[in-house]
C-alpha positions as CSV (number, residue, x, y, z in Angstrom):
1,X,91.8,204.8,157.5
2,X,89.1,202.8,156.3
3,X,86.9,206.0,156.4
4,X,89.2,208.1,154.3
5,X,89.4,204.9,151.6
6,X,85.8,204.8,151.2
7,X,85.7,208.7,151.3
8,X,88.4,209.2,148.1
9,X,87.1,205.9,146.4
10,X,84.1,208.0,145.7
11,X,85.8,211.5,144.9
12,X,87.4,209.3,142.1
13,X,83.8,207.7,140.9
14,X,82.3,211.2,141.0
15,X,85.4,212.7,139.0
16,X,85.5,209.5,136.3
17,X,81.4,210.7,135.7
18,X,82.4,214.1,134.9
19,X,85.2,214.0,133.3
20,X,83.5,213.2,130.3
21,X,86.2,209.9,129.7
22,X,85.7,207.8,127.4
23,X,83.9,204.3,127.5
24,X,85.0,201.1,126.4
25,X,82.8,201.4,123.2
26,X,84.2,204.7,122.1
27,X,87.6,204.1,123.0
28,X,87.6,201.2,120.7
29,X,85.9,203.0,118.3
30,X,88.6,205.6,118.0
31,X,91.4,203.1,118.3
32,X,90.6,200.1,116.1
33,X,87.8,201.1,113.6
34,X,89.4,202.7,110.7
35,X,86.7,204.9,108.3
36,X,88.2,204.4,104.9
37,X,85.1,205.7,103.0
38,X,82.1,207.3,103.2
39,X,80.4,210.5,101.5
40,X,77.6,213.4,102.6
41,X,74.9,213.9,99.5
42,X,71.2,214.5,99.0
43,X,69.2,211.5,98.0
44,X,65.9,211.2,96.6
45,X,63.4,209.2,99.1
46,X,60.1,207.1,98.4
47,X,58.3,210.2,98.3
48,X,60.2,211.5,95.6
49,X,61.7,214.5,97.8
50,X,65.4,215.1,98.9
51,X,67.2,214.0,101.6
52,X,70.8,214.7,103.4
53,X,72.4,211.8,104.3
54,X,75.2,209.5,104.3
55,X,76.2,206.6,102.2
56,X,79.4,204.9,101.0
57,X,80.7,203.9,104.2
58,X,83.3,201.5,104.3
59,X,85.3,200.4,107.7
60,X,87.5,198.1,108.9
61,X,87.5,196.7,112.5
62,X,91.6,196.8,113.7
63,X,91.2,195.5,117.0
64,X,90.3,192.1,118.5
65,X,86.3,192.4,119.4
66,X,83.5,191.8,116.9
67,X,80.7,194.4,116.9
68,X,77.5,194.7,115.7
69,X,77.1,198.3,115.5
70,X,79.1,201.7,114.9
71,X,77.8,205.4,115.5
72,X,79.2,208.1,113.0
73,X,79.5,211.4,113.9
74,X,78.9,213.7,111.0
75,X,79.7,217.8,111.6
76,X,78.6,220.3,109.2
77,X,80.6,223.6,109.6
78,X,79.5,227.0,108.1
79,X,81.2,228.7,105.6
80,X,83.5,230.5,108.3
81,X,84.1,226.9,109.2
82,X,82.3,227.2,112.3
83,X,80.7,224.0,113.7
84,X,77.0,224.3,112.8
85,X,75.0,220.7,113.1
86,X,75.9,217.7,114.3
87,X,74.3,214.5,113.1
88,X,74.6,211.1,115.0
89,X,73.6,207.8,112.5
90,X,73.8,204.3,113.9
91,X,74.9,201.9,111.5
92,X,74.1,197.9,111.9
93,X,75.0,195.6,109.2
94,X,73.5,192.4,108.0
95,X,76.6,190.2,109.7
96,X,78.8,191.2,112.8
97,X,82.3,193.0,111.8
98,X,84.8,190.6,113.4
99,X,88.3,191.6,114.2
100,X,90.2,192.6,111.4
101,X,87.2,192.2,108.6
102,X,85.9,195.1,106.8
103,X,82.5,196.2,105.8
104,X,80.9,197.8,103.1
105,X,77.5,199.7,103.2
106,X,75.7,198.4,99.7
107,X,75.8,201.1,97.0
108,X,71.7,201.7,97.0
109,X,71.5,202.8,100.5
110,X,72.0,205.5,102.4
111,X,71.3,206.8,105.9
112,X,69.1,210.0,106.1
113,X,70.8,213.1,108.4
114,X,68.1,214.8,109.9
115,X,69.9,218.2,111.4
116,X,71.4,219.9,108.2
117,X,70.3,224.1,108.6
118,X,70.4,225.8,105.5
119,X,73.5,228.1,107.2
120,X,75.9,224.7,106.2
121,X,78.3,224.6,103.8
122,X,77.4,221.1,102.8
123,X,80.7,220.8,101.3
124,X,82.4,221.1,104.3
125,X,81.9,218.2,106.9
126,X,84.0,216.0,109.1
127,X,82.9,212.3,109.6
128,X,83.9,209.9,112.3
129,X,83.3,206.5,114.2
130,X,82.3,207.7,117.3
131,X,81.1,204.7,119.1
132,X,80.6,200.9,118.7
133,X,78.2,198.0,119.8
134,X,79.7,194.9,120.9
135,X,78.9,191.4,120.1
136,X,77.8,189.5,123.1
């Protein structure tokens, strides 16, 4: 008995790794952090050149953890609509997001995408909170 306990305890480890669940931080990310704002654009650097990126980004933190950090997920799709780029962009504020306080990214920056091919209709994106950072 004690055999066949230990044997199914790890079938269900090994099939939690590839199920590709989710983890506590993105779970809470798509439950209790609302994106109300945010925008895709080009923006001219230090260097006086043009970058994709994002800015505008506004959240709110629903649930009942501070966090220090959120990852958006921004998708470019083509002009067929198919999926074509996928940008990751970790966000840290100055101050923690506490449960249910919002947050504002300041209007003069932005964060630089670095995966945009010319085959994207740069009009057509998705953007979401993917995962989050907690506050120890």
């Amino acid at each position: 008995m004690k055999k066949t306990l230990v044997i199914f305890g790890v079938i269900v480890m090994i099939l939690s790794t590839l199920c590709g669940c989710a983890n506590k931080e993105e779970k809470y990310a798509t439950n209790q952090i609302e994106l109300s704002a945010a925008k895709v654009d080009q923006f001219m650097d230090y260097f006086e050149t043009y970058d994709w990126g994002v800015s505008d980004i506004a959240v709110k933190n629903t649930g009942n953890k501070t966090i220090n950090a959120f990852k958006l997920l921004v998708t470019f799709y083509d002009k067929d609509g198919n999926s074509v780029a996928d940008n990751e962009v970790w966000i840290s504020p100055d101050t923690p997001i506490k449960a249910g306080y919002s947050w504002q990214e300041p209007s003069d920056t932005y964060y630089e995408l670095e995966n945009v091919p010319d085959t994207a209709d740069t009009s057509n994106y998705d953007i979401s909170v993917e995962e989050v950072s907690f506050a120890e």
